[in-house]
N, CA, C and O atoms as a Tinker XYZ file with bonds, in Angstrom:
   412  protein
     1  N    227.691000  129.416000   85.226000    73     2
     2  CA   227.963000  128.042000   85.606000    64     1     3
     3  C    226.654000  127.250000   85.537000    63     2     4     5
     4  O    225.660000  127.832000   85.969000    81     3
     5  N    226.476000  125.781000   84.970000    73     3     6
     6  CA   225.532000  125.209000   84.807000    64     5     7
     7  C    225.837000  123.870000   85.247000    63     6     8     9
     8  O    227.040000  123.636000   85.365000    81     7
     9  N    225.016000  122.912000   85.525000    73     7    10
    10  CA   224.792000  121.478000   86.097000    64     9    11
    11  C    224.087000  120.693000   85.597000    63    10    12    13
    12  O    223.080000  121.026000   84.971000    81    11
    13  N    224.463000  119.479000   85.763000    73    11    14
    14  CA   223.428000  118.767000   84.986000    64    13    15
    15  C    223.144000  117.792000   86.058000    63    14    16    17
    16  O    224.141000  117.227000   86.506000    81    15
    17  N    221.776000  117.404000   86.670000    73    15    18
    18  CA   221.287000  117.036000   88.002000    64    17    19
    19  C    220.318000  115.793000   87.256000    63    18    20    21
    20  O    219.881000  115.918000   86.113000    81    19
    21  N    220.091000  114.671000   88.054000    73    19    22
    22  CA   219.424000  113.797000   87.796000    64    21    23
    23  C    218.460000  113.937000   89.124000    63    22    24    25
    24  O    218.910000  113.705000   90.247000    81    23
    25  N    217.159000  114.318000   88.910000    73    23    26
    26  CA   216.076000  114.105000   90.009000    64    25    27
    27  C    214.929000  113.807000   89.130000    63    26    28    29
    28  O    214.628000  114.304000   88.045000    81    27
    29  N    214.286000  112.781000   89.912000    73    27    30
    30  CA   213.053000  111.752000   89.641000    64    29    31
    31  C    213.358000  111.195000   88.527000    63    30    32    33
    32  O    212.541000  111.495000   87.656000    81    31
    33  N    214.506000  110.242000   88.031000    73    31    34
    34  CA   214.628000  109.591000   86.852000    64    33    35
    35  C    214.897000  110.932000   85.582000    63    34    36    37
    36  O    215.356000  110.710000   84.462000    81    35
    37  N    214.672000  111.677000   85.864000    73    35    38
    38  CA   215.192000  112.362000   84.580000    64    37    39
    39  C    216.311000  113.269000   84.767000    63    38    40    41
    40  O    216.739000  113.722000   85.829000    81    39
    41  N    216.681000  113.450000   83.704000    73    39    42
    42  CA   218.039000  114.636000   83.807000    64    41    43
    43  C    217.543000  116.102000   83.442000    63    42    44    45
    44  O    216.614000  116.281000   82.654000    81    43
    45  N    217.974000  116.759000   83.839000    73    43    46
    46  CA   217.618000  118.403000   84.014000    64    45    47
    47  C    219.075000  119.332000   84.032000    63    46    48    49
    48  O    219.836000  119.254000   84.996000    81    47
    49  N    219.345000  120.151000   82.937000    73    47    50
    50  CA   220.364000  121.076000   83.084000    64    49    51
    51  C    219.797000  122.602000   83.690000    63    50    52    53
    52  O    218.854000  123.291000   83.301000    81    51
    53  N    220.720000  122.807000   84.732000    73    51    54
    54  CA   219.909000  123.850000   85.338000    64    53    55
    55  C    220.842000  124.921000   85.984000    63    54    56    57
    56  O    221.859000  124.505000   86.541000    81    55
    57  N    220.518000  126.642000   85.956000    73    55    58
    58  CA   222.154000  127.587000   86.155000    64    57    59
    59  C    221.405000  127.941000   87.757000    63    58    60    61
    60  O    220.349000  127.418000   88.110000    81    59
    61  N    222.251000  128.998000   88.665000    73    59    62
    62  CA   221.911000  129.536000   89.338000    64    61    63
    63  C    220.855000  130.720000   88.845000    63    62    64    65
    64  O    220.951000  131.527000   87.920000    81    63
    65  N    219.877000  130.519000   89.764000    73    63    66
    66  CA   218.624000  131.603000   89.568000    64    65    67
    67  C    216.997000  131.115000   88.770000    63    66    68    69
    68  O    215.905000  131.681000   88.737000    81    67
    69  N    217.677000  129.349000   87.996000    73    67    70
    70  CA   216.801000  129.318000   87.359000    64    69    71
    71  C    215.889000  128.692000   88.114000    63    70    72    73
    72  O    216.317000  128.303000   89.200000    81    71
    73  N    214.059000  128.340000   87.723000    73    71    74
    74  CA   213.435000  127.646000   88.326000    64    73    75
    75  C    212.975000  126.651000   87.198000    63    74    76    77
    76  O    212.882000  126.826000   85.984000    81    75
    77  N    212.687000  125.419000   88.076000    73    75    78
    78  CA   212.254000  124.190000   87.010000    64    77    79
    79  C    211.344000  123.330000   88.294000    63    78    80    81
    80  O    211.364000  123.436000   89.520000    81    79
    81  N    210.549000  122.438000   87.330000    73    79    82
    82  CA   209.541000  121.981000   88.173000    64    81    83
    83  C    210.229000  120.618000   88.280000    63    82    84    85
    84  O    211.233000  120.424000   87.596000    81    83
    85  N    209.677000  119.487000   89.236000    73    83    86
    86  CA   209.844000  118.112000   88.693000    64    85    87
    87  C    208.378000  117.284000   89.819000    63    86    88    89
    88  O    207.394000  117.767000   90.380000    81    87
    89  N    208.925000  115.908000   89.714000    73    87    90
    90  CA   207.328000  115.355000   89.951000    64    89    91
    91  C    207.689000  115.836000   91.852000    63    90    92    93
    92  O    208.548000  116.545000   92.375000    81    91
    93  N    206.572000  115.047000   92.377000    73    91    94
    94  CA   206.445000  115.557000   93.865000    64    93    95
    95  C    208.034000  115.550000   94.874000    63    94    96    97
    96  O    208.729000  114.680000   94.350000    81    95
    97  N    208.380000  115.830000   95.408000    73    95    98
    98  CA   209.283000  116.127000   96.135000    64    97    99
    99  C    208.648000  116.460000   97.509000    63    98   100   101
   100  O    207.752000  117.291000   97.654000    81    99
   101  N    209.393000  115.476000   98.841000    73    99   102
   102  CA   209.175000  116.038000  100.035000    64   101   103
   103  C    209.721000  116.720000  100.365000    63   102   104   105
   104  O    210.911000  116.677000  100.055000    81   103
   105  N    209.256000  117.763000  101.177000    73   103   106
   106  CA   209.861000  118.738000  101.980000    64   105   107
   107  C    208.945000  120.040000  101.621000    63   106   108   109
   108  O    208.183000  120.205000  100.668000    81   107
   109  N    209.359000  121.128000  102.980000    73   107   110
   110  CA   208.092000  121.814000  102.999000    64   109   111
   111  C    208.518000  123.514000  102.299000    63   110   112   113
   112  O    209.734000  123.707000  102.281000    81   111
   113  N    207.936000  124.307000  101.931000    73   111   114
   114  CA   207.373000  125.264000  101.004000    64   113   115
   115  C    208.830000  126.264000  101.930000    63   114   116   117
   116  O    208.969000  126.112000  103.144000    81   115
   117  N    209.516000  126.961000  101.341000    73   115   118
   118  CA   210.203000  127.854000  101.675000    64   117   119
   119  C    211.523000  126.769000  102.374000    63   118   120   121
   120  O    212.345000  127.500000  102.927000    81   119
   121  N    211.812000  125.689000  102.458000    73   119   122
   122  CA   212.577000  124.719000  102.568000    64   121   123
   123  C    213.863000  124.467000  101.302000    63   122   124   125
   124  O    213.644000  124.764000  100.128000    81   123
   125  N    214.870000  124.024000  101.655000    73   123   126
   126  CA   215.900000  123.745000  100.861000    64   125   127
   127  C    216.371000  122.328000  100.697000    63   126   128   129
   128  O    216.399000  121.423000  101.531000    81   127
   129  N    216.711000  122.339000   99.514000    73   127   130
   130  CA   216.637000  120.912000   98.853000    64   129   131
   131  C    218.004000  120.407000   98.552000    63   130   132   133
   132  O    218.561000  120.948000   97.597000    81   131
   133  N    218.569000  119.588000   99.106000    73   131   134
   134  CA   220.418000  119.315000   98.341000    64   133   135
   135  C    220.107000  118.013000   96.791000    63   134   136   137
   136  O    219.365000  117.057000   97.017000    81   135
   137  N    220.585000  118.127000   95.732000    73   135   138
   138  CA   220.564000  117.401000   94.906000    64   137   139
   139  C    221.998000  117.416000   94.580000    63   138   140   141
   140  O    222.748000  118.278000   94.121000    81   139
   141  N    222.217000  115.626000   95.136000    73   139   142
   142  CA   223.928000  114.928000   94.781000    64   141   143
   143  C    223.913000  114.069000   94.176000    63   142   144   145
   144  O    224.674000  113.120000   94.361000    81   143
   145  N    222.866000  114.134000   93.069000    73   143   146
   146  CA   223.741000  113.402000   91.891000    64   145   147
   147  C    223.498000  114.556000   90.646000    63   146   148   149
   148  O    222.509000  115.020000   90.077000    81   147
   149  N    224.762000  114.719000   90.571000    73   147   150
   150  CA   225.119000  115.945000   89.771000    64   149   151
   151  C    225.882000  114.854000   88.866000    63   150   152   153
   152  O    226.525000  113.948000   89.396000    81   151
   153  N    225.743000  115.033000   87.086000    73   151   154
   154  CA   226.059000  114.077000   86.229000    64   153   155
   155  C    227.445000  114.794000   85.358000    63   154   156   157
   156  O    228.391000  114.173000   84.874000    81   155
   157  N    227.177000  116.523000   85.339000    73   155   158
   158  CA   228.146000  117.024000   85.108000    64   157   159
   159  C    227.777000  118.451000   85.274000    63   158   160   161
   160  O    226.624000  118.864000   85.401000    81   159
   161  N    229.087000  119.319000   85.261000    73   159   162
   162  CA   229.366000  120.677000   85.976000    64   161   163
   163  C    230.221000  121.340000   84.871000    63   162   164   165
   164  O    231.417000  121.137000   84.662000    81   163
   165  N    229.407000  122.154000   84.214000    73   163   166
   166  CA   230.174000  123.332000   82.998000    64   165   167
   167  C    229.657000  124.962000   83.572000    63   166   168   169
   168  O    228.844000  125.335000   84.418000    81   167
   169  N    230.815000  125.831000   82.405000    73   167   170
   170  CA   230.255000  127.034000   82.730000    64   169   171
   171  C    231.876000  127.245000   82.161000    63   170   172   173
   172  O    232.382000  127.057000   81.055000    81   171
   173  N    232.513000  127.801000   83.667000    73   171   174
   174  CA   234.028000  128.472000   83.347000    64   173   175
   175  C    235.376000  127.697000   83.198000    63   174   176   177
   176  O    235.968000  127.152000   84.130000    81   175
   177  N    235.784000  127.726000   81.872000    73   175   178
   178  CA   236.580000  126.794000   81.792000    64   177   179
   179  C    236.448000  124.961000   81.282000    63   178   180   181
   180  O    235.481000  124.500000   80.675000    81   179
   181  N    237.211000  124.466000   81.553000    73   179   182
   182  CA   236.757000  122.965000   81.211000    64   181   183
   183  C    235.444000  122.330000   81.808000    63   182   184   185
   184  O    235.205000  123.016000   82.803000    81   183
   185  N    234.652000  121.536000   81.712000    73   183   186
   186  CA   233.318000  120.788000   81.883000    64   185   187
   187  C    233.992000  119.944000   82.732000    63   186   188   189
   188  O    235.217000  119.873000   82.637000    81   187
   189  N    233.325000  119.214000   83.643000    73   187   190
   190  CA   233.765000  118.310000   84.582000    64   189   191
   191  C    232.534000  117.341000   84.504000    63   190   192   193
   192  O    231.418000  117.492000   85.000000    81   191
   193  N    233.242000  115.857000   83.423000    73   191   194
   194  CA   231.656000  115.260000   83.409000    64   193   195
   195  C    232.387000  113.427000   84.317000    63   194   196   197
   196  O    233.347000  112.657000   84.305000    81   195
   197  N    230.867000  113.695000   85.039000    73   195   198
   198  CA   231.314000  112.329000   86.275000    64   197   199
   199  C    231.026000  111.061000   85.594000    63   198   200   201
   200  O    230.341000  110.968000   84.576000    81   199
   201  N    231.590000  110.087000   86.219000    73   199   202
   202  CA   231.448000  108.775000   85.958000    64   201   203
   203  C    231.203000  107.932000   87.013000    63   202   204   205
   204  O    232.028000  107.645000   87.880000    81   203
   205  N    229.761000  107.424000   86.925000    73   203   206
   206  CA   228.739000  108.483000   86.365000    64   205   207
   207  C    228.142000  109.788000   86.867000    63   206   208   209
   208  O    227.489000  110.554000   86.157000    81   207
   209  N    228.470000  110.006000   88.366000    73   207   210
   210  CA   228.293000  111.100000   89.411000    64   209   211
   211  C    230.001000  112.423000   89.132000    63   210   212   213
   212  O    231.048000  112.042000   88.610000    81   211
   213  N    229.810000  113.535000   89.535000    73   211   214
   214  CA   231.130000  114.375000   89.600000    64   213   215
   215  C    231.228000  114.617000   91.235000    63   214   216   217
   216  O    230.495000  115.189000   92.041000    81   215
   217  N    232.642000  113.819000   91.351000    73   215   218
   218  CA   232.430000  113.518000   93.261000    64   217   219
   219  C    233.129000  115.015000   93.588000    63   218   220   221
   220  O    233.954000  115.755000   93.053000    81   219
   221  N    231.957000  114.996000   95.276000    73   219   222
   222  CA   232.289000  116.126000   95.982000    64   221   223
   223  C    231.290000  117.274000   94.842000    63   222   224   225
   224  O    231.591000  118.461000   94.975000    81   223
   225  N    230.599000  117.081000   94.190000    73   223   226
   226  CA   229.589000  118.393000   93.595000    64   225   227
   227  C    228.370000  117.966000   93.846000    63   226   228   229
   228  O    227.934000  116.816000   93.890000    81   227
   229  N    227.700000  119.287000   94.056000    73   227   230
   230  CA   225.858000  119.247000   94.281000    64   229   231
   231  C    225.585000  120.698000   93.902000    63   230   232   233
   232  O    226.143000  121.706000   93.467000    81   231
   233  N    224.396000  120.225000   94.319000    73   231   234
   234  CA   223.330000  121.689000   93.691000    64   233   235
   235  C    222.366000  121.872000   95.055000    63   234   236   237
   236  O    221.678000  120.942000   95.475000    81   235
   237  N    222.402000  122.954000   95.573000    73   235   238
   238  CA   221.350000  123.760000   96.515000    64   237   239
   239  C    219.852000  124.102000   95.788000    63   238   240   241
   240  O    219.674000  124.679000   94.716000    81   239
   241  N    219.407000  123.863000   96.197000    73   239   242
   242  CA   217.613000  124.668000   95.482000    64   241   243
   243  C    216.370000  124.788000   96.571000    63   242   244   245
   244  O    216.099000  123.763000   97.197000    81   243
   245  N    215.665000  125.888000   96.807000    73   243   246
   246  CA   214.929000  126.062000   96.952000    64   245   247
   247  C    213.036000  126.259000   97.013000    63   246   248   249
   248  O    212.352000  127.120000   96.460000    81   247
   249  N    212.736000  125.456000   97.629000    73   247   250
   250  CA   211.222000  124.939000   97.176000    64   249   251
   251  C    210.301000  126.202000   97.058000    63   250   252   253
   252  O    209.918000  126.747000   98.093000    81   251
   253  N    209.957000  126.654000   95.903000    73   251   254
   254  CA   209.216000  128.011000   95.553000    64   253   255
   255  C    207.790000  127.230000   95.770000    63   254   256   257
   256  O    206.991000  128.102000   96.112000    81   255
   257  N    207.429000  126.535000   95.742000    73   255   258
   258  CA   205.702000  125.690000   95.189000    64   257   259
   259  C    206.089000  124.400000   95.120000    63   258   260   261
   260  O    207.135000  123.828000   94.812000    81   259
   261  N    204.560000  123.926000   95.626000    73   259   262
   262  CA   204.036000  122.934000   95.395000    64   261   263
   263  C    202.530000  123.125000   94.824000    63   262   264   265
   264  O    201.736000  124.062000   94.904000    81   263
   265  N    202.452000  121.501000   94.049000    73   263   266
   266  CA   200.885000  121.829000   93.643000    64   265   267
   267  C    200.493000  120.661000   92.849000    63   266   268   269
   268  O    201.024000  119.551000   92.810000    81   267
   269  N    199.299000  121.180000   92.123000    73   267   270
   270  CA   199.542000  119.703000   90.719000    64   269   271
   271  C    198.997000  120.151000   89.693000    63   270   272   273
   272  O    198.255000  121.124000   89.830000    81   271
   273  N    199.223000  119.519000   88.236000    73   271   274
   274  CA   199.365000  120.205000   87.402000    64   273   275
   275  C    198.303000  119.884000   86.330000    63   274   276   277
   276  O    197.833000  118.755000   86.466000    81   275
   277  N    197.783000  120.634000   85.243000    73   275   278
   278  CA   196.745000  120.032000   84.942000    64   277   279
   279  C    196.173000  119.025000   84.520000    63   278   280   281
   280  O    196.843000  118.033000   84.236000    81   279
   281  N    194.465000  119.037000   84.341000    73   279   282
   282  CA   194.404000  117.756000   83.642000    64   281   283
   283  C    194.538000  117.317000   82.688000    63   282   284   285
   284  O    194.258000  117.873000   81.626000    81   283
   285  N    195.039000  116.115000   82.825000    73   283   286
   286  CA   194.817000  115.091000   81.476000    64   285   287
   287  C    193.987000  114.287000   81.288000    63   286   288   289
   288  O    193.739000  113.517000   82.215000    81   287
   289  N    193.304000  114.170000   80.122000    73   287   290
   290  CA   191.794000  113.277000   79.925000    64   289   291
   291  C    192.342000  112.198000   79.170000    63   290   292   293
   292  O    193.150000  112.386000   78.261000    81   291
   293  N    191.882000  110.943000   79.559000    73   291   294
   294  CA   192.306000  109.607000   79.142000    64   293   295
   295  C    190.653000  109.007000   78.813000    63   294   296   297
   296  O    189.791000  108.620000   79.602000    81   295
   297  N    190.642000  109.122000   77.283000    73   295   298
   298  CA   189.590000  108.333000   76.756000    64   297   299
   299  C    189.412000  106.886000   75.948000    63   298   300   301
   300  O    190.016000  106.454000   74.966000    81   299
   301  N    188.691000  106.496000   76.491000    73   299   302
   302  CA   189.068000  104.453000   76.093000    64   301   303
   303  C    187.896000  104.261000   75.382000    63   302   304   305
   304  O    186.909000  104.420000   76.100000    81   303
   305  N    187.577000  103.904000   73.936000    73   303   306
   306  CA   185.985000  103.279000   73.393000    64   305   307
   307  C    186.589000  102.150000   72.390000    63   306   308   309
   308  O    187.578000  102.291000   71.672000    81   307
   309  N    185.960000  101.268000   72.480000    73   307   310
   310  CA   185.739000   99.898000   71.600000    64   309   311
   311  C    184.718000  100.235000   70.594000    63   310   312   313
   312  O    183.639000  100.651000   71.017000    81   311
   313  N    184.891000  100.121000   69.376000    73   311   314
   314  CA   183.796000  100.309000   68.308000    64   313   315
   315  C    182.849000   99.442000   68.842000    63   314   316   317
   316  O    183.363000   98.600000   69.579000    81   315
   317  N    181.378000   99.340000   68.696000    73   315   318
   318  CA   180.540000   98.181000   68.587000    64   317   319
   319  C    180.198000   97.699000   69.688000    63   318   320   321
   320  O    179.113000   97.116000   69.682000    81   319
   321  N    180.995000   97.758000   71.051000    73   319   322
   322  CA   180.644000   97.244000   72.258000    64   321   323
   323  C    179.757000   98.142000   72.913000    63   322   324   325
   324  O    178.725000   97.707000   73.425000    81   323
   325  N    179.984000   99.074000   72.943000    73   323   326
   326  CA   179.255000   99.722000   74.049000    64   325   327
   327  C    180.118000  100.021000   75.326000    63   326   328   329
   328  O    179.644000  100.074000   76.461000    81   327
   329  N    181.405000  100.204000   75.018000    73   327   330
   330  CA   181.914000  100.637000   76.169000    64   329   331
   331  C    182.979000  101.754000   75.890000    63   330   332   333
   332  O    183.828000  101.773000   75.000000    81   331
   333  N    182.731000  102.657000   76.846000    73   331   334
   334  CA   183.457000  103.771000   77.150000    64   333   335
   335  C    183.921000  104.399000   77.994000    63   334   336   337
   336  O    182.981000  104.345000   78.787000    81   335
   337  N    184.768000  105.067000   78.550000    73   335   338
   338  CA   185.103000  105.254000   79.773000    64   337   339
   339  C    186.527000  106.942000   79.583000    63   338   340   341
   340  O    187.347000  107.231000   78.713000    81   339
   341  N    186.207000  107.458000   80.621000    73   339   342
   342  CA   186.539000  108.350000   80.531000    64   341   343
   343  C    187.745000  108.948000   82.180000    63   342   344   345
   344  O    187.316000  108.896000   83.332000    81   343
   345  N    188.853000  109.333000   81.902000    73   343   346
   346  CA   189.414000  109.299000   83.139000    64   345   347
   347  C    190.016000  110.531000   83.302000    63   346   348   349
   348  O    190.045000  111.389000   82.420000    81   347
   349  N    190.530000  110.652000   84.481000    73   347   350
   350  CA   191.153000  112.395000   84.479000    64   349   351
   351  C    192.506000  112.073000   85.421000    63   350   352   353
   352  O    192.352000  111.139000   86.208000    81   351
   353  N    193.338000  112.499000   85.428000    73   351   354
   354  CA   194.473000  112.790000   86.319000    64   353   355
   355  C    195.380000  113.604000   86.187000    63   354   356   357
   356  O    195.999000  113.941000   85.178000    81   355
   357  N    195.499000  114.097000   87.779000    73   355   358
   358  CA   196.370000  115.706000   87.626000    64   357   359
   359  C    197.803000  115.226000   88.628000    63   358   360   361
   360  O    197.762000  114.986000   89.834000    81   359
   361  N    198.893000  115.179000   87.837000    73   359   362
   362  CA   200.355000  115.128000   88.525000    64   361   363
   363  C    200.625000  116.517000   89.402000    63   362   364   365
   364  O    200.553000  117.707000   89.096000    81   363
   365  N    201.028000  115.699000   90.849000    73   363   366
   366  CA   201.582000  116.480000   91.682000    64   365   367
   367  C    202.897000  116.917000   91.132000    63   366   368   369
   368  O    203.497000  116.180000   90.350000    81   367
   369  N    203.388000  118.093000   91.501000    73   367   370
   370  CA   204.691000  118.786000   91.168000    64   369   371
   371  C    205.311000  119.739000   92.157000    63   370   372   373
   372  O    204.721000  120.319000   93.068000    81   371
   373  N    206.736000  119.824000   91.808000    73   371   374
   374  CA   207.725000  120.411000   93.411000    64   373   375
   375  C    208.059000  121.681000   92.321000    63   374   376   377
   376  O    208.300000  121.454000   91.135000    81   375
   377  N    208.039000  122.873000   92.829000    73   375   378
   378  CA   208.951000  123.706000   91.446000    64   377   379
   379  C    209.989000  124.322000   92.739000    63   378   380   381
   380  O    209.660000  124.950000   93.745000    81   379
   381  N    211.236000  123.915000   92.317000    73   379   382
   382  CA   212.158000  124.534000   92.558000    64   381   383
   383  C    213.091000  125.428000   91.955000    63   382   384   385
   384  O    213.367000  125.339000   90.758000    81   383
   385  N    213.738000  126.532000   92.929000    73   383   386
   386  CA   214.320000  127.765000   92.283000    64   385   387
   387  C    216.347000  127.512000   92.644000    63   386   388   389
   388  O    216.911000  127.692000   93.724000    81   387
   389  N    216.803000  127.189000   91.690000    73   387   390
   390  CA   218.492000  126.822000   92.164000    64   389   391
   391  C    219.205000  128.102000   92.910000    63   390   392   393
   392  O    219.032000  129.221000   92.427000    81   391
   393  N    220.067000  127.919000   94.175000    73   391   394
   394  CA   220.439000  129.037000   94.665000    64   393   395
   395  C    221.684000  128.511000   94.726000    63   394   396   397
   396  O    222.404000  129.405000   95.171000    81   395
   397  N    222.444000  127.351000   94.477000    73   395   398
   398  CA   223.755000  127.722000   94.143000    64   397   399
   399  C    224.330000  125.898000   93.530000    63   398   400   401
   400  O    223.634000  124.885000   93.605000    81   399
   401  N    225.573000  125.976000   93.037000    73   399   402
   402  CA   225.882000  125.475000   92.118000    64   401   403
   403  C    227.671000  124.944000   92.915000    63   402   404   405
   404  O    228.486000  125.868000   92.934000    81   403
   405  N    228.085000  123.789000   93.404000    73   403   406
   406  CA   229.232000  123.353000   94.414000    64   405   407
   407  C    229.603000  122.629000   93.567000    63   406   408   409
   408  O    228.885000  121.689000   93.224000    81   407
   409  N    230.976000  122.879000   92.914000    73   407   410
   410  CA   231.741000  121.488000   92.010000    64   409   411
   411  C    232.784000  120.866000   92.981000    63   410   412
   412  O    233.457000  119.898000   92.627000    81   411
């Protein structure tokens, strides 16, 4: 059985057991997470796709980690000026592990 979950603006298809990361998420380390907007619900039998939500379904998951992820270098130069500049930033991330799957 698989789901298709919308968390932090993006969509994510995801089964029981799997783990997937997304951007920061509150809540604390060994904590459980409900995600209800579930966009659609396949696996056994017919697909059940919502409009735009599939009412009465969610997804359970479990917070394995937190952390942030590596860097990215952001480099800026203008020919001829003399200017350059150099930047770094590391995205926080939630990785969660799905422990069950409610249509």
């Amino acid at each position: 059985m698989y789901a298709v979950v919308r968390a932090d603006g993006k969509q994510h298809r995801v089964s029981q057991g799997e783990r997937f990361t997304i951007n920061m998420l509150l809540g604390e380390l060994g904590g459980t997470v409900k995600l209800d907007e579930v966009l659609m619900v396949g696996g056994e039998g017919e697909a059940k796709i919502g409009v735009p939500m599939v009412a009465g379904a969610s997804v359970t998951a479990k917070v394995v980690a937190q952390g942030r992820g590596s860097k990215v270098l952001i480099y800026k130069k203008r020919r001829r000026k003399g200017f350059d500049k150099l930047i770094g930033h590391r995205q926080d991330f939630t990785e969660l592990e799905i422990t069950g799957i409610s249509a």
